[in-house]
N, C-alpha and C positions, 0 to 999 in steps of 0.2 A: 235557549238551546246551547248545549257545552260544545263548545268549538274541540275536534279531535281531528283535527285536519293535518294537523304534521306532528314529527315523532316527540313533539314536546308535550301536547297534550295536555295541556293549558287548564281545559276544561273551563276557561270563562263563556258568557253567554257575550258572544259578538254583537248580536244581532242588537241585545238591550242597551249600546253603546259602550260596551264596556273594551277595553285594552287587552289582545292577548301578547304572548312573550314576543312578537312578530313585531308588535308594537301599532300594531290597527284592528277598530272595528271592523264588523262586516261593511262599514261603504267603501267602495272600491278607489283607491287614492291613487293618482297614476301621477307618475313625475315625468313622463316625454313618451310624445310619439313621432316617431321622425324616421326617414330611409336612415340607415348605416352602413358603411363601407365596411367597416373591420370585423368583419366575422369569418371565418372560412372562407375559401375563395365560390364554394358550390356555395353556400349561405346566400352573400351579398352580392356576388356577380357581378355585374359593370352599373347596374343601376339601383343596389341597395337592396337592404333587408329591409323590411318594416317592422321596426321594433315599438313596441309597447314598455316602458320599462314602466314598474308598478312599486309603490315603493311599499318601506317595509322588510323584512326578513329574520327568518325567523333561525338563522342562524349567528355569530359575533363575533366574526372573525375580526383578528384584530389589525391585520392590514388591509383591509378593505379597500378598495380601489374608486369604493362610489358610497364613501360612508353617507353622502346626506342621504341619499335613497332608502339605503337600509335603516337607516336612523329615525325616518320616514318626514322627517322637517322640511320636506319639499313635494311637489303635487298640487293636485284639486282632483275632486270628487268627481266619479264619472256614473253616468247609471248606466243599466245593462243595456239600454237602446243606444245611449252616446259610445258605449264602448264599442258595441258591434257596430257603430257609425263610423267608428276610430279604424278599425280594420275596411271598411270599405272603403274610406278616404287614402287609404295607404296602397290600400289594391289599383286606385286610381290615379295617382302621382306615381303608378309604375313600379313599384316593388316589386321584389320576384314572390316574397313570401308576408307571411305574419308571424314575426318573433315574441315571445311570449317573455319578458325577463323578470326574474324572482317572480313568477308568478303561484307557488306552492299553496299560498295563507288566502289567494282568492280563487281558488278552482271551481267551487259550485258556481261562481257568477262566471268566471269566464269561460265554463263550460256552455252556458243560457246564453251567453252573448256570443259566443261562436254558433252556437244551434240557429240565434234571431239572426244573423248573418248570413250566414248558409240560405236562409229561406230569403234573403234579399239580393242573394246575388253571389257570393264570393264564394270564388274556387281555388286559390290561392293553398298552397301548402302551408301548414301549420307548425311553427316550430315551437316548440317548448324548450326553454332555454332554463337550466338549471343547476341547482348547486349539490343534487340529489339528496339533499336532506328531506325524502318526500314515503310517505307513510304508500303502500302498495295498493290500500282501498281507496285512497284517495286519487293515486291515479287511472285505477279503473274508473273513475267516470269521463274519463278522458278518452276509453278507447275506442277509437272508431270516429275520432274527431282532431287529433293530433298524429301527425304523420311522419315529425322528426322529432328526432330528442338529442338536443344538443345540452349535454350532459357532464356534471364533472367529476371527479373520482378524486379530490383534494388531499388524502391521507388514506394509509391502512393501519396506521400507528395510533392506538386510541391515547394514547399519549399527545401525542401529537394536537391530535385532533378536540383533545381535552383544553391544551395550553393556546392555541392559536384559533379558536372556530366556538369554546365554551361548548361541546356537544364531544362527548367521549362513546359517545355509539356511535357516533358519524359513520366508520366505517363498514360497521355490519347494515346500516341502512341506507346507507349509499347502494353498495352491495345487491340489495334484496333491490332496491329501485330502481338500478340498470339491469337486472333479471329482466322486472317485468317488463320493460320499457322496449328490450328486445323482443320478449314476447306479444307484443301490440304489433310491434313493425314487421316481425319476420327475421328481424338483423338486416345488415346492408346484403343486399346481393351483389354479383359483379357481372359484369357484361364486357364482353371483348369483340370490339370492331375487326371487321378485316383489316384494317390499319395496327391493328395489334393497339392500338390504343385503349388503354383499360378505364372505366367506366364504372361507377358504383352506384346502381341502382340511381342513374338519373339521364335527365332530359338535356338533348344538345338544343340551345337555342342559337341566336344570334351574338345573345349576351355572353356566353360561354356553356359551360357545361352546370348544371343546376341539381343540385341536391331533390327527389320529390319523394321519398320515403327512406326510414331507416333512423341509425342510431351513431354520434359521434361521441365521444367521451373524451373531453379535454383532463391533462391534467395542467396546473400554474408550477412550475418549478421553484421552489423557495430558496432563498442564498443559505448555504451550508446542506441542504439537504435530496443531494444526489443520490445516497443510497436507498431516502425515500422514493425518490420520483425510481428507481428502478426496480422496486417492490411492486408497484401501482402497474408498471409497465409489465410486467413478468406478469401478474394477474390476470391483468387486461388481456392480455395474449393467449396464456394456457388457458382461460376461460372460456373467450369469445373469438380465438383466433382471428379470422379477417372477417367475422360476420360483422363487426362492425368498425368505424375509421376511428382512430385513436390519434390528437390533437394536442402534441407536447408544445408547451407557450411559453415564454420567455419573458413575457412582459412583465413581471414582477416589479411595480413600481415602490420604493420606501415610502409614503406620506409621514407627515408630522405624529400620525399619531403611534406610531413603531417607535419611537425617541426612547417609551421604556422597554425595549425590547430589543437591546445590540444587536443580537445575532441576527437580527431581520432588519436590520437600519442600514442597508446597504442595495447594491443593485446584485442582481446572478452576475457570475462573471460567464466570458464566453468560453472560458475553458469547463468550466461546470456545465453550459450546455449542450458544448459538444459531445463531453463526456456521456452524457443522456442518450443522446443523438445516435452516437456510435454503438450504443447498448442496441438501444432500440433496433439498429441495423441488424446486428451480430443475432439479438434473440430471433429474427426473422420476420419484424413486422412490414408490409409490404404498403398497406392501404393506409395513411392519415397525413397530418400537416405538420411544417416547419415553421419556426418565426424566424425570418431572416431578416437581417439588419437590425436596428436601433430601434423594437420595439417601447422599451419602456422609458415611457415618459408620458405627463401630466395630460397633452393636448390629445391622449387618443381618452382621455375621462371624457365623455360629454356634459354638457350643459344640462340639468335638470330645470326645468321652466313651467313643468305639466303641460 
């Protein structure tokens, strides 16, 4: 069977053991499942997101934050019952949710393993965590089984997006796959307490306030490219206005493997983010997230151990 699961389009037959550009067969390789604090504050809340990170990807960017993942030299093999075991053990240790990361290159199986789950128990909100390099049929098998999409919009520069990601359509299929992704959700709605405290399509718990449907779209700010991250921003905006929360990030760490690559072998400065920051205000965005303080650095990488 030709694997046509993301905009690469490989056409290898997964199933027969074969490698697509993702760099895995169809068996589902996962490199960690564990709560995680650092996601949005609606994400992780006071007691964690439960992320599934899956390795693999099927994009190659070059500063990569979590190259052995992507690279996929890390993991073990999970089948569709361990994995939907994987989400119910995470549901159990308390999570608020189920993070789905680089999950694009195995969506048939972990569409089966969220259905085998579902009929076992878990009610847990569903987050689909991605890099949006993700084909629009593919995520309709998802609809009506994924309930957040915590989304990225990485470049509108196919240029760009050429030199630092090796996919020079990125940006038209990015694009098309936050379309549809607000079309599954509805977009974020808002909701306003008599406290005038504003609300985005979610649940107040004990834990805080909790993300339970909808759409967020991160963009990673890269050093030297402000007038990028303000393209991205301007889009985001006149497109989707506050139908859904827009997530400017700071974290931009350099690893060893930027060395050939100067102009990314550095950290953002804070004046570059501010700069961002201040746009973002000026254009009018009202609804998303800040990284304050001393994001980037090595210890917010986790461990991949599968």
């Amino acid at each position: 069977m030709k694997c046509n699961l993301c905009p690469r389009s490989c056409a290898v037959d997964r199933s027969a053991g074969m490698v697509g550009y993702c760099g895995m067969t169809d068996e589902v390789l996962v490199a960690r499942v564990a709560p995680h604090d650092w996601e949005e504050p609606c994400i992780s809340g006071k007691k964690g997101s439960g992320t599934v990170f899956f390795s693999g990807c099927n994009l190659r960017c070059v500063y990569c934050q979590n190259v052995k993942i992507a690279a996929g030299r890390v993991g073990r093999a999970y089948t569709i019952s361990e994995l939907a075991d994987a989400f119910l053990v995470l549901g159990e240790a308390g999570c608020h949710n189920i993070n789905l990361v680089t999950p694009s290159h195995f969506v048939p199986q972990i569409a089966s393993a969220l259905l085998l789950a579902k009929d076992r128990g878990l009610t847990l909100p569903i987050v689909y965590n991605t890099s949006s390099y993700d084909c629009e049929q593919t995520l309709r098998q998802l609809d009506g089984l994924v309930d957040i999409y915590l989304a990225d919009l990485k470049y509108l520069s196919n240029d760009l997006a050429a030199a630092y990601s090796h996919a020079a359509d990125y940006p038209e299929v990015a694009k098309r796959a936050i379309a549809e992704m607000v079309r599954q959700t509805g977009g974020t709605t808002y909701e306003e307490e008599e406290t005038g405290k504003l609300l985005y399509n979610v649940t107040e718990y004990p834990d805080g306030a909790l993300m339970r449907r909808g759409v967020i779209v991160r963009h990673l700010l890269l050093p030297g490219q402000v007038a990028e991250a303000k393209k991205v921003l301007s889009y985001l905006y006149e497109t989707y206005g506050d139908s859904i929360a827009i997530s400017i990030m700071n974290q931009y760490t350099p690893l060893s493997q930027v060395a050939a690559y100067p102009e990314l072998n550095r950290h953002v400065t804070e004046e570059e983010y501010e700069e961002v920051v201040e746009f973002a205000v000026e254009l009018g965005i009202g609804h998303g997230f800040l990284q304050e303080g001393e994001a980037a650095d090595e210890s917010f990488i986790p461990e991949f151990s599968g």
